[in-house]
N, C-alpha and C positions, 0 to 999 in steps of 0.2 A: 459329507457336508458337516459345518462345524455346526455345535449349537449358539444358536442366539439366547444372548442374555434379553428374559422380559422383563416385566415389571418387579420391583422391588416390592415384598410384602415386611410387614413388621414380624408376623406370625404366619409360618407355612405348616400345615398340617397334612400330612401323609397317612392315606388311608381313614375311608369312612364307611368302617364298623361299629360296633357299637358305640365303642368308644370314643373314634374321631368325628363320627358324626355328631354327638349331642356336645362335645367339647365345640365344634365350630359353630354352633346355633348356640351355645349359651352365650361365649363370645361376643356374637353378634348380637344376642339380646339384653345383654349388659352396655351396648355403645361401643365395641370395639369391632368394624367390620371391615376394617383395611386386614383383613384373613380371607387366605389363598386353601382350599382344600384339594387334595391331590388324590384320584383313584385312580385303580387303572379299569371298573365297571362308571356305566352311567346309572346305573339307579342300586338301591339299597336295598337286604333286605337282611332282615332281623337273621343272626346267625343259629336261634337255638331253637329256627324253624325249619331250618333245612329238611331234617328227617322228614315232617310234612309233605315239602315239595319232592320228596324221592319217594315217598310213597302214592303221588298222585296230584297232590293241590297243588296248581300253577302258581304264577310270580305274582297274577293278581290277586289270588286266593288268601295268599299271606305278604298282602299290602305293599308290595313293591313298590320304592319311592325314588322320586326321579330326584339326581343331586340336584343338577341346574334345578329345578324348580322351587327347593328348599332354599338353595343359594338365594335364589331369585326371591324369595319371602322374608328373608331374614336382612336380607342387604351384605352375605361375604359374598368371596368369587369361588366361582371352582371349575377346573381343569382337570379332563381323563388322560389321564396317562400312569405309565410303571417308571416306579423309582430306579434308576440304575448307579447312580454314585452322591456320596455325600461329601463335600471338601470343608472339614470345620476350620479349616485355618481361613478360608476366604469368606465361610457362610453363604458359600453356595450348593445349591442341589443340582442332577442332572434329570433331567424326564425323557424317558426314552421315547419314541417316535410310535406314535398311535398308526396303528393300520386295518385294514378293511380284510373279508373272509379271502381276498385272491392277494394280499399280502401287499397291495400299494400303500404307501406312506398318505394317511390322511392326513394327519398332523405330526409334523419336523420334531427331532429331538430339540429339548429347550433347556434351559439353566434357567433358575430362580434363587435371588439373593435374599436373604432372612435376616432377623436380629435376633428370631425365636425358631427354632424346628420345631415339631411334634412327631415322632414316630409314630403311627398306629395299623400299622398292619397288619396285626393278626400274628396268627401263629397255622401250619400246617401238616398234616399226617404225615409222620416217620414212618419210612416200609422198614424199620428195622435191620434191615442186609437182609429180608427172605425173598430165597426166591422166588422169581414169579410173578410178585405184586404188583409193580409198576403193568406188566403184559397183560395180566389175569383177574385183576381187581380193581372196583371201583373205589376212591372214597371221599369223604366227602367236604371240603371245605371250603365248599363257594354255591352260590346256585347255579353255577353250570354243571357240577358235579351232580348235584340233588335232580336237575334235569334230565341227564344222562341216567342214570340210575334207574328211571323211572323208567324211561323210552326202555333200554334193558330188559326189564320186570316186565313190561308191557308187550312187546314185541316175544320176548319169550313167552309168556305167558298164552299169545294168539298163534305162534307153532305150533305150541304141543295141543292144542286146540282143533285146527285145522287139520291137523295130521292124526287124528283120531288116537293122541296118545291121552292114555288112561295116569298115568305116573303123576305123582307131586312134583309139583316145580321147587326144586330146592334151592333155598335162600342160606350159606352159611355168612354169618358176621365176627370177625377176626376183633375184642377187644371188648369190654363190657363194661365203659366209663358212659356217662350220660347219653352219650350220640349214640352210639351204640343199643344201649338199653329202649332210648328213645324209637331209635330206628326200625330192630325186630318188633316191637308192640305195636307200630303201624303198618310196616308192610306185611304184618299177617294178617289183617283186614284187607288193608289196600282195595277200599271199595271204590275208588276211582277206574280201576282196571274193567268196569263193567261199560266204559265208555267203549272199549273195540268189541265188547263181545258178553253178549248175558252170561249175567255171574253165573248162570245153572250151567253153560256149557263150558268155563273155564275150570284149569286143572285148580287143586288145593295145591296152597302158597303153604310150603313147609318153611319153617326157620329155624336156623341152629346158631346158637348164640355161642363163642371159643373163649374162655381166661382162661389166662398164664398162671395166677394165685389160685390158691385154696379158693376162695370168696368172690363174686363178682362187685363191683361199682366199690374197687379196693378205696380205702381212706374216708368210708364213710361207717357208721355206728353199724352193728349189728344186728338194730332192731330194722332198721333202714333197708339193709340189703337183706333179712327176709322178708322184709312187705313185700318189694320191687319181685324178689327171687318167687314169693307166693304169685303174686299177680302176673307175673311172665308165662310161668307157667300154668295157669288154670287161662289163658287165651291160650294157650297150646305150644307157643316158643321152649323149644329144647336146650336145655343151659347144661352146658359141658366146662367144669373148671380143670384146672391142671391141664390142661392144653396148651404147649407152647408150641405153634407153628412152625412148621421145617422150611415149607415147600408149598408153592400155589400153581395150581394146573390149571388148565382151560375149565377141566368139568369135575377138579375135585379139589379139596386143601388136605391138607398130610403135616401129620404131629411130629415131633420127639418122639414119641414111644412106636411110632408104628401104625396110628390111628390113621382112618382115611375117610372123611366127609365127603362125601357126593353133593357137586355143589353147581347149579345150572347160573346162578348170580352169588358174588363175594362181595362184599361190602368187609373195607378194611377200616376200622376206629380203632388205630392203636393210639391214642394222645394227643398232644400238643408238641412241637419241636418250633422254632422262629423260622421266620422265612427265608427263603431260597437265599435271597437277596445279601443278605446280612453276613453270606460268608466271603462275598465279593469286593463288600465295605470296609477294609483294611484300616481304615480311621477309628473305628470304634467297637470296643474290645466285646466280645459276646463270649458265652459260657457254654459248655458242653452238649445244652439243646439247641443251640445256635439262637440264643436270647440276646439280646443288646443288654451290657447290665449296665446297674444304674445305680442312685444313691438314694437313699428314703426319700427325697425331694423331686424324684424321678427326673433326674439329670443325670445323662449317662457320665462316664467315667474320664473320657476322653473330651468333653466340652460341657461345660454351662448351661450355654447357648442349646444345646438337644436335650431334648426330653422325652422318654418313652413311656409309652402304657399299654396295656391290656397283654397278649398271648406273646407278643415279639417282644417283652421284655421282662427282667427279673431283675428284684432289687435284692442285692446283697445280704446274704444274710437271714431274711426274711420272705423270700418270694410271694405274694398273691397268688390262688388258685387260678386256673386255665378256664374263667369263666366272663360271662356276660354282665355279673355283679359285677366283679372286679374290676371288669376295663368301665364301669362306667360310674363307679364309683369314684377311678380315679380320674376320669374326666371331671368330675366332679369337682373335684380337689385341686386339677389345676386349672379350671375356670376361673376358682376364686385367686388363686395363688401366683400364675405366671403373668399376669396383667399386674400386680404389683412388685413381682422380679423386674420387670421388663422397663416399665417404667417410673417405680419409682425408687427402685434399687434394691428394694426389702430381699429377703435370702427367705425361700421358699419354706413351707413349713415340711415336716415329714409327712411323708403320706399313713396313714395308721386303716387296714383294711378292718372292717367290720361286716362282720359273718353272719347275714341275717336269714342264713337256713339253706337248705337244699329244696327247689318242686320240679317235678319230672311230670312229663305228660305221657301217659303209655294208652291214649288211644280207648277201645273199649273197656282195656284196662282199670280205666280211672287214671286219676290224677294220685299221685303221693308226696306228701311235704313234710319238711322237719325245722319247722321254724323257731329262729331264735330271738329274743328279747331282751333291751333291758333289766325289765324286771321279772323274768320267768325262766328258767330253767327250758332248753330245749324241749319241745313234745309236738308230738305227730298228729299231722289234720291228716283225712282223705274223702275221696269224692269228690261233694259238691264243693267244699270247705279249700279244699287242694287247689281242685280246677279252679275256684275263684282264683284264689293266689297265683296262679303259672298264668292268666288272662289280665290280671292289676300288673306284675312285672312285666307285663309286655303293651298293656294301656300305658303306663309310665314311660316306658321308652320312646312311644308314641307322642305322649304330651312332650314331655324332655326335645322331641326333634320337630312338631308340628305345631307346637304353643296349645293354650286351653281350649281356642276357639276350633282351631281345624281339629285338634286332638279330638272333640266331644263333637262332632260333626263324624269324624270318622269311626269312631263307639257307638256312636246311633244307627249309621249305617251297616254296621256290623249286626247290629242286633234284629236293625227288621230285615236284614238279608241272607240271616242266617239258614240254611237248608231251603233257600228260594233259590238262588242262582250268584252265579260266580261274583267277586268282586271288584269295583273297579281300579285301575292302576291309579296311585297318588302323581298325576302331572301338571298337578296345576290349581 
């Protein structure tokens, strides 16, 4: 069946992550809401929560929000589906055909005509060529992944349980950039897993944390990666560097040198790579991580008309780091900036990332931050100081996509329903 062409938008936005979500709600909160958003999920949820929901907390838990309902608040449209082709000569897109768990076509492949693209889809974990990974390991870059994970951890955890086995349930994790670090610091708690079975009768959650480099949470200072490296291990996470991965088995991971982790769950965080998608897109030139690249004005190379942000793409030259800053910083940037390309002709300004620190949540851990300022010289909060800051970058993301009113409505609920009972889902 061929695709039908719909409706004509000015501005079509692909993927709502961080970054295409708060881009298509500024959008709209600026007057411009002839904008089409494009997932192939119906609801959102914050990406640098993941680890949370793989150690236990549901989609409600960390505010799952429904797009139609955002759409529906703000006044754009949006449409679930997967991107499958991009044609910049005609400015049109393809949207593959939405389907149900027994595989019937809910919704038809479509075409949609633009004056504007927005690429924003993320970026996804490289297996590197080892093998194994794809059969043997989970990881993590979506929350169906963070789900699975947990069912995993959970279900293992109620074998060795039932079956009168004594042994630690071994956790190894393949990579020791943020997800990673974020990840072992809470699945060694993982006090959710008390829901199939009292914590006094389940096994100890061992975790073995794998780098490639000398150093873990490589490209950050090294006051940074002893805090993170002290605080990992005094919760009890095992940090192994110089481990580059050979091989991944059912029940173990295997080094270069010969080493051999015993491993009943693998959680893989080797980085960022661009998505699947982007190698199938012949129109538009990408870079060795399979990134879209792009021009400091984030308009890819091959057209104007496209623009990319966040983890699927890199700007020449200069890349922006593989975070949740960065894609929404540059959301940011072309809120203000593509609405006057678009229509009043102006030639976009360069995008200029600003690096306003590193904060990690590790759980009972504490929090650790290394914030930077105008006027101060980087220096390191922790604790209470920390966890405010990882809880405001993520109240901000909240306002930035639920406006002041629902934002501060859902921070209050947060607050008196914290350690009472679950949360409820953002649909309405």
């Amino acid at each position: 069946m061929r695709a039908t062409v719909q409706k004509f938008f000015p501005i079509v936005v692909v993927g709502g992550g961080a970054g295409g979500l708060e881009l298509v709600t500024a959008l709209a909160r600026a007057g411009h809401r002839d904008v089409l958003l494009i997932d192939r999920n119906a609801c959102h949820v914050w990406k640098p929560r993941l680890h949370e929901m793989a150690a236990g907390l549901g989609a409600a838990d960390v505010d799952e929000i429904s797009y139609a309902t955002v759409a529906e608040h703000w006044g754009f449209s949006f449409r679930q589906g997967t991107l499958s082709d991009v044609s910049p000569q005609d400015r049109t897109i393809t949207v593959g055909a939405v389907r149900n768990a027994d595989g019937a076509v809910i919704v038809p492949e479509f075409k949609v005509n633009y004056d504007a693209l927005v690429l924003a889809l993320g970026g996804v974990t490289p297996d590197l060529g080892v093998d194994g990974v794809h059969e043997h390991s989970l990881m993590l870059d979506d929350g169906k992944d963070a789900e699975e994970m947990f069912v995993r951890l959970s279900r293992g955890l109620l074998a060795k349980s039932l079956m009168s086995d004594a042994s630690a349930f071994e956790v190894v994790i393949a990579g020791s950039g943020s997800t990673g670090v974020e990840l072992a610091s809470h699945l060694i708690e993982s006090r959710q897993c008390n829901t199939i079975a009292p914590r006094a009768d389940l096994p100890e959650i061992r975790v073995t944390m794998l780098e490639a480099t000398d150093e873990i949470m490589p490209g950050l200072s090294d006051e940074v990666r002893r805090g993170i490296r002290e605080r990992l291990e005094k919760q009890g996470v095992r940090v192994e560097t110089r481990q580059l991965v050979s091989r991944v088995t059912e029940c173990a991971v295997e080094t270069d040198d010969g080493a051999r982790f015993r491993s009943d769950l693998t959680a893989w965080t080797t980085g960022i790579v661009g998505p699947r998608i982007a190698e199938d897109i012949a129109a538009l030139d990408t870079n060795e991580k399979r990134q879209w690249c792009v021009k400091p004005t984030l308009q890819t190379l091959a057209s104007d008309a496209i623009f990319a942000l966040g983890d699927c793409a890199a700007i020449e030259d200069d890349p922006a780091p593989p975070s949740a800053q960065a894609a929404s910083e540059q959301a940011a940037h072309l809120a203000r900036y593509l609405p006057r390309w678009l229509f009043e002709g102006q030639t976009p300004e360069p995008f200029e990332f600003r690096n306003k620190g590193t904060v990690l949540s590790l759980g009972d851990g504490g929090s650790i931050a290394k914030v930077r300022t105008r006027f101060t010289d980087d220096f390191m909060i922790g604790d209470r100081f920390a966890r405010a800051a990882y809880r405001g970058l993520y109240r901000q993301h909240q306002f930035h996509i639920l406006g002041s009113v629902k934002g501060t409505q859902d921070w209050l609920a947060d607050i008196l329903q914290r350690g009472v009972g679950p949360r409820l889902k953002v649909f309405g």
